[in-house]
Each structure stands twice: as C-alpha cells, then as structure tokens.
Wavefront OBJ file of the C-alpha trace (Angstrom):
o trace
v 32.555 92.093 59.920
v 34.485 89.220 58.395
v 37.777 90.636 59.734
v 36.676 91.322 63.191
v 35.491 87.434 63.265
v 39.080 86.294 62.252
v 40.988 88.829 64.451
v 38.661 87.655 67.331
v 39.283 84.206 66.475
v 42.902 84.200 66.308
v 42.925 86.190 69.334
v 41.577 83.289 71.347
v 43.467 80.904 69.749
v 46.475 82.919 70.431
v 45.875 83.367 74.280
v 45.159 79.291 74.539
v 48.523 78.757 72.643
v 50.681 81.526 75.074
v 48.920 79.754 78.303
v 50.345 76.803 77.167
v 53.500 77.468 76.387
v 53.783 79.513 79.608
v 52.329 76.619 81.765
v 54.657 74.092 79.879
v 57.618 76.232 81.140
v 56.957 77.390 84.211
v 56.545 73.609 84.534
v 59.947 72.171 83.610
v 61.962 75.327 84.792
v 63.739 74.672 88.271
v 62.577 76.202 91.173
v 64.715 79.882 92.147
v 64.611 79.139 95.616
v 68.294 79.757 97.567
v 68.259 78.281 101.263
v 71.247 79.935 103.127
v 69.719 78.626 106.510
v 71.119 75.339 108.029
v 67.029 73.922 107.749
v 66.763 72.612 104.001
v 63.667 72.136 102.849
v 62.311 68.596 101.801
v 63.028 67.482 98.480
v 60.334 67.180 95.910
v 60.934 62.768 96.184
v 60.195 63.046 100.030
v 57.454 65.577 99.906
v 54.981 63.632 97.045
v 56.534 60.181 98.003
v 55.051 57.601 99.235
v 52.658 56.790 96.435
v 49.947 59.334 97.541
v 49.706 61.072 94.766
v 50.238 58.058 92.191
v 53.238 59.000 91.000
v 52.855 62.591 90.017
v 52.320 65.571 91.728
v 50.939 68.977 90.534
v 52.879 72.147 92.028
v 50.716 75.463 91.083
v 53.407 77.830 90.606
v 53.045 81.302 89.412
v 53.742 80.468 85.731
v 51.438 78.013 85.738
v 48.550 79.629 86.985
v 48.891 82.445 85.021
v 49.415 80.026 81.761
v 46.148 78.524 83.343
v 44.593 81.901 83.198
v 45.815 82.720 79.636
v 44.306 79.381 78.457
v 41.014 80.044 80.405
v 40.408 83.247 78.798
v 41.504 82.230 75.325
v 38.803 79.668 75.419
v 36.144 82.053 76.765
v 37.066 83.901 73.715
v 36.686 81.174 71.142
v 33.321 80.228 73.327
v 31.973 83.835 73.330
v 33.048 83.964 68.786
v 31.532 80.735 68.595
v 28.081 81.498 70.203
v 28.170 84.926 68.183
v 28.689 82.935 64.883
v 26.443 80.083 65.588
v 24.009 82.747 66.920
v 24.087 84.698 63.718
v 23.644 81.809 61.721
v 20.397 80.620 62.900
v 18.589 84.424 62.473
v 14.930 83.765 60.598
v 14.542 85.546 57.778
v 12.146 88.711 57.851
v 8.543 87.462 56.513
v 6.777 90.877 55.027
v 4.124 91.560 56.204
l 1 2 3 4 5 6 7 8 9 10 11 12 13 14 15 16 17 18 19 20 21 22 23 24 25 26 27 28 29 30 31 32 33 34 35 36 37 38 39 40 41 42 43 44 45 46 47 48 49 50 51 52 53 54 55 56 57 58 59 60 61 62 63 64 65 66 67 68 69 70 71 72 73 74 75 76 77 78 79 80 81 82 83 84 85 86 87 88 89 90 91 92 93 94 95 96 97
C-alpha cells in the first residue's frame, strides 16, 4: 500500500517536473520556420509591439502546450493521491456493536 502511495506520488511529481522542462524549452528554442517566398512574415517586435501586450507576449506552441498538458495531469495526480490520503486518514473507527 505504502509503495503504491510513493510510486503514485512521484509519478505526479514527475509529470509536473517533465511539463516544465518541456514548456521551458519549447519556450526559448527558435522557431523552425523557413520562408523561401519573397512575403516574410512579421517579426515577433512588430507583431506584439506597440505596448499591447505590456511587454510580453505568450506564443502557444506545440511544446508548450503539451508541457502544459504534462503539468496539468501531474497535478491531477498529486490532487487525486492527496484526496486518497487525506481521505483515508479521516476513516472513523468501527464502534462494536
């Protein structure tokens, strides 16, 4: 019983820490895209300038929403072991009788 609490534990705590790593990366790695057409895109100063966004911008790439996902779920995990344990905890004791 003991070692299924741990595993589970660790399990969520090791899905929150892979979301964000991969979040984190897909963050600072540059973006793969090759233009060969003679219409470049806008750079990322002229799209979020301006001041609109207050000086940062969130782009939801792939990596990140799948870190996001990885995070999400780790968390339900440690939610659903937490419950379990607190649940377990708080069982009356059998009266005879």
């Amino acid at each position: 019983m003991r070692r299924d609490l741990t595993s589970a534990l660790l399990l969520g705590l090791a899905l929150v820490g892979a979301g964000v790593l991969v979040s984190r990366q897909a963050g600072t790695a540059p973006p793969a895209v090759a233009h060969s057409g003679s219409y470049a895109p806008l750079t990322a100063t002229d799209a979020y300038g301006g001041g609109r966004t207050g000086g940062w911008a969130v782009t939801w790439t792939t990596g990140s929403l799948v870190g996001a996902a990885l995070a999400v779920l780790g968390l339900l995990v440690l939610a659903a072991v937490g419950g379990w344990v607190l649940g377990r905890r708080s069982r009356l004791p059998a009266t005879p009788a």
